[in-house]
C-alpha positions as CSV (number, residue, x, y, z in Angstrom):
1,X,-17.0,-18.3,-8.7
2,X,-15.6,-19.5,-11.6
3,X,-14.6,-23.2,-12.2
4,X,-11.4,-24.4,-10.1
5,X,-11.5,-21.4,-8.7
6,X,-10.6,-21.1,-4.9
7,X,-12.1,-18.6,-2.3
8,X,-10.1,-15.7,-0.9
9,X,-10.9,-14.1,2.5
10,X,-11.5,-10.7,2.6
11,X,-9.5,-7.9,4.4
12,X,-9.2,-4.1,5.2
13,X,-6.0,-2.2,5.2
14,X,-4.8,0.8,7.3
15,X,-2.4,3.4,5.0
16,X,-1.9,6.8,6.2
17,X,0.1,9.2,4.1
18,X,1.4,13.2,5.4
19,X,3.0,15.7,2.8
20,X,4.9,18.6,4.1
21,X,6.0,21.7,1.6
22,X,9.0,23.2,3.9
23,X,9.3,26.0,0.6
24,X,7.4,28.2,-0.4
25,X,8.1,26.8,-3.9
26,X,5.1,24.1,-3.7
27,X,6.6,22.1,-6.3
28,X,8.8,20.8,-3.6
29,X,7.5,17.8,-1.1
30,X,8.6,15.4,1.7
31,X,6.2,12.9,2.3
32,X,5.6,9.7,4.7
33,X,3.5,6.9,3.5
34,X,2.6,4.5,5.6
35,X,1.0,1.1,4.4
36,X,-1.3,-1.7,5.8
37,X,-0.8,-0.4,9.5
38,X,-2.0,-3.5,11.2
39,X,-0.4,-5.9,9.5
40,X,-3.0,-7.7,8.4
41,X,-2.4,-10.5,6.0
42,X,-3.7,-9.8,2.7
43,X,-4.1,-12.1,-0.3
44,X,-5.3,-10.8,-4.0
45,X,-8.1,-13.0,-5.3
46,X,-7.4,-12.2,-8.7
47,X,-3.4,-13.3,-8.6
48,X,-2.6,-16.9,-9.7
49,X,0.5,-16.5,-7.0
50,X,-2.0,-15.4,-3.8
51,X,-1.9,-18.8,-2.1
52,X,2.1,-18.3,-2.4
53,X,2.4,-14.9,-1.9
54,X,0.4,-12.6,0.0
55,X,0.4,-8.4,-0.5
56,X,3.0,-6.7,1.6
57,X,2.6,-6.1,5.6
58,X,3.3,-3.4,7.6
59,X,6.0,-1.2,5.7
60,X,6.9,2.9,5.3
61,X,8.3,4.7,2.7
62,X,9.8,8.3,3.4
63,X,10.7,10.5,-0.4
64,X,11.2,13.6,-1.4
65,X,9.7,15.0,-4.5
66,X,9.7,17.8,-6.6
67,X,8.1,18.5,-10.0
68,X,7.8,21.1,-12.2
């Protein structure tokens, strides 16, 4: 640990992610991700903002995609 530094606790995060191609053109995607599942709080020891601001809790994000 480097001088002034402070220590940070550590942690484990949940994520689950499920793709579905409805198409048969597989360029095509709907997708669920779903982040830090228990909501645990989280805290990066590299960030000079983690004692004010800790990583994101429990949140979802639903998209569509397609590339070609």
């Amino acid at each position: 640990m480097a001088d002034f530094e402070l220590p940070t606790d550590g942690y484990t995060l949940l994520n689950a992610q499920v793709t579905v191609r409805p198409l048969k053109d597989q360029g095509f995607k709907v997708f669920l991700d779903a982040r830090n599942l228990t909501d645990t709080e989280a805290r990066e020891h590299a960030s000079f903002l983690k004692d004010l601001a800790p990583l994101p809790g429990r949140n979802f994000r639903l998209g569509v995609a397609y590339s070609f």
